[in-house]
C-alpha positions as a printed Julia matrix, in Angstrom:
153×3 Matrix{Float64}:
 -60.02  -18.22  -46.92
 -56.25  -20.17  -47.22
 -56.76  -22.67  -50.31
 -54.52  -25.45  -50.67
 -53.71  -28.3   -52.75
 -52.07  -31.13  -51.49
 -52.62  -34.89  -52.94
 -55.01  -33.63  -54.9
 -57.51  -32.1   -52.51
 -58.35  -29.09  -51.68
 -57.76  -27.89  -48.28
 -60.17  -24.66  -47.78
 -59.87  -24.09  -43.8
 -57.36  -23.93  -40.82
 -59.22  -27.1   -39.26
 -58.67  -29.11  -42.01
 -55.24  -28.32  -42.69
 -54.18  -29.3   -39.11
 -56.81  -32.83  -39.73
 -54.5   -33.51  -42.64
 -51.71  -32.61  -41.48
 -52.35  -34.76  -38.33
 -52.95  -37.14  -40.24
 -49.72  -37.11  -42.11
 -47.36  -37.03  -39.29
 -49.32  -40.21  -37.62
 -48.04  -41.84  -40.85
 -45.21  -40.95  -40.46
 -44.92  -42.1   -36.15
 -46.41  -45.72  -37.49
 -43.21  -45.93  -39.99
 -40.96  -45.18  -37.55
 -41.34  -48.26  -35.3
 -41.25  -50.33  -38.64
 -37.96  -48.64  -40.07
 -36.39  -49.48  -35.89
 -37.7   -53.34  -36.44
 -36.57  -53.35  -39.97
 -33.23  -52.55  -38.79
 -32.71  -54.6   -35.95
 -33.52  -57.81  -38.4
 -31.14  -56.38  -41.0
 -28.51  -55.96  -38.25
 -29.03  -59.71  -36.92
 -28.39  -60.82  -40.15
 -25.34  -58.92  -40.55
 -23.91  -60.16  -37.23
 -24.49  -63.61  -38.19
 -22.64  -63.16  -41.56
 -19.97  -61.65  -39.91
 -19.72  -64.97  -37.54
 -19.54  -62.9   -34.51
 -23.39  -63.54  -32.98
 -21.31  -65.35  -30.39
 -19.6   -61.89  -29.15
 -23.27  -60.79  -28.96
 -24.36  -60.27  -24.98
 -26.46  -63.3   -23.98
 -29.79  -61.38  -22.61
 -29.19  -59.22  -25.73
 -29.34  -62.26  -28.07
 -32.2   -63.65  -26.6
 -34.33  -60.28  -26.98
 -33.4   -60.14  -30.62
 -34.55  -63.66  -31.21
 -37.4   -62.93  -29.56
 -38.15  -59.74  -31.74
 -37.88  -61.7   -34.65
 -39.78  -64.73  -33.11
 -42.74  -63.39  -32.35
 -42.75  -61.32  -35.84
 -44.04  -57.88  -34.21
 -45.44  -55.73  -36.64
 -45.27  -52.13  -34.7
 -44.38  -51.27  -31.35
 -46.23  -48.92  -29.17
 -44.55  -49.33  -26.0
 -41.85  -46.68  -25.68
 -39.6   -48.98  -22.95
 -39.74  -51.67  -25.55
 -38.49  -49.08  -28.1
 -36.21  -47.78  -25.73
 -34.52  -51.42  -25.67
 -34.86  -52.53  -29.44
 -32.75  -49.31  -30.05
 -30.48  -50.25  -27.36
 -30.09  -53.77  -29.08
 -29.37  -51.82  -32.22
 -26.58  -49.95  -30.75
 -25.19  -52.88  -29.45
 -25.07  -54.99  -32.46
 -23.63  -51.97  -34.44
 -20.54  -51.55  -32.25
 -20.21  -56.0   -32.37
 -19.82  -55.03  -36.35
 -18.01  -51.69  -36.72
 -14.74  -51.4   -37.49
 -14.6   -47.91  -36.02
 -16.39  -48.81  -33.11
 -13.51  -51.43  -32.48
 -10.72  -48.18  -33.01
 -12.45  -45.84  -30.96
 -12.19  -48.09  -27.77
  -8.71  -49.11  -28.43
  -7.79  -45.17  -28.91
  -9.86  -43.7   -26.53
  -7.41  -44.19  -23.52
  -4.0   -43.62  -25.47
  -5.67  -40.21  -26.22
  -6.19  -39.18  -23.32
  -2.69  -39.86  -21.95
  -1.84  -37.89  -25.15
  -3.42  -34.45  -24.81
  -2.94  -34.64  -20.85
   0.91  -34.99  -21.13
   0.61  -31.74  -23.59
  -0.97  -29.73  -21.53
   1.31  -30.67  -18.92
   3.67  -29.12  -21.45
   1.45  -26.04  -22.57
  -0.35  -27.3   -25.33
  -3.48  -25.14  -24.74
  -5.63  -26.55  -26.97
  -4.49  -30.12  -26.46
  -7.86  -30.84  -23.9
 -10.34  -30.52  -26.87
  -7.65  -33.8   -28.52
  -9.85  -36.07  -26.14
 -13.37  -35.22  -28.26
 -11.89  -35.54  -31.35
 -13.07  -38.33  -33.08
 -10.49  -38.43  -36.01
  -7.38  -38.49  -33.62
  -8.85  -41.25  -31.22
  -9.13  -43.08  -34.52
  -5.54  -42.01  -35.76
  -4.29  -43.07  -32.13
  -5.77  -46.78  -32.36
  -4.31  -47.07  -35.74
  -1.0   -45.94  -34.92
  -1.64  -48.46  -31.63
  -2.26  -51.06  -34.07
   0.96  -50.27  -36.52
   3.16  -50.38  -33.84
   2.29  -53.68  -32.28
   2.46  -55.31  -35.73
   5.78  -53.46  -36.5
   7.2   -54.81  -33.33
   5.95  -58.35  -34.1
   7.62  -58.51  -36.69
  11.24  -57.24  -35.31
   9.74  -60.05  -32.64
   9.64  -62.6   -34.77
């Protein structure tokens, strides 16, 4: 006979180890919805703040409102999960920084590490996954047009 003690109880038998356990993790699946709502409020706000909830897709800004209008308290449906999270990514990339680098570098990179291996650069391919030098590209983008604005101006 397994004895164990968790939140002060005494759990003597398989059956109610896996009842408590159950238990636990349903919890846990109920937060989960809550944390994904939670978020997607905090996000709005941030967006607003930021004065870009114009740049915001129009269908997308509707189904936010209407998240927060209607005040939902969990969500069981996994499609309307599936598009809350969507939402989420959406207004993330409206606010990050990096999100903004990425897509400027993304294409300059990949011009990059295909004219090396043209040269025989054999590693040069794996130059299009890396993170870190898209970034580095975008910046280096963005230091050059300003540098040449300036000689412009």
């Amino acid at each position: 006979m397994v004895k164990l003690i968790k939140d002060h109880k005494i759990i003597k038998n398989m059956h109610d180890y896996a009842h408590y356990f159950s238990h636990t993790f349903q919890n846990l699946s109920n937060d989960v919805p809550n944390m994904i709502l939670e978020e997607l409020r905090t996000l709005i706000i941030r967006v607003k703040r930021a004065r870009k909830w114009h740049l915001v897709n129009k269908l997308t800004r509707a189904f936010a409102e209407a998240c927060l209008l209607i005040k939902l308290k969990t969500v069981r449906s996994i499609t309307l999960m599936k598009a809350i999270i969507k939402t989420i990514k959406e207004l993330k990339e409206i606010i990050s920084e990096e999100a903004k680098l990425v897509k400027i570098g993304l294409n300059e990179a990949w011009k990059i590490s295909e004219l090396a291996s043209k040269w025989g650069h054999k590693s040069s391919k794996n130059w299009r996954n890396n993170k870190y030098f898209i970034v580095w590209q975008a910046l280096t983008l963005k230091w050059i047009s300003e540098l040449f604005r300036g000689f412009m101006s």
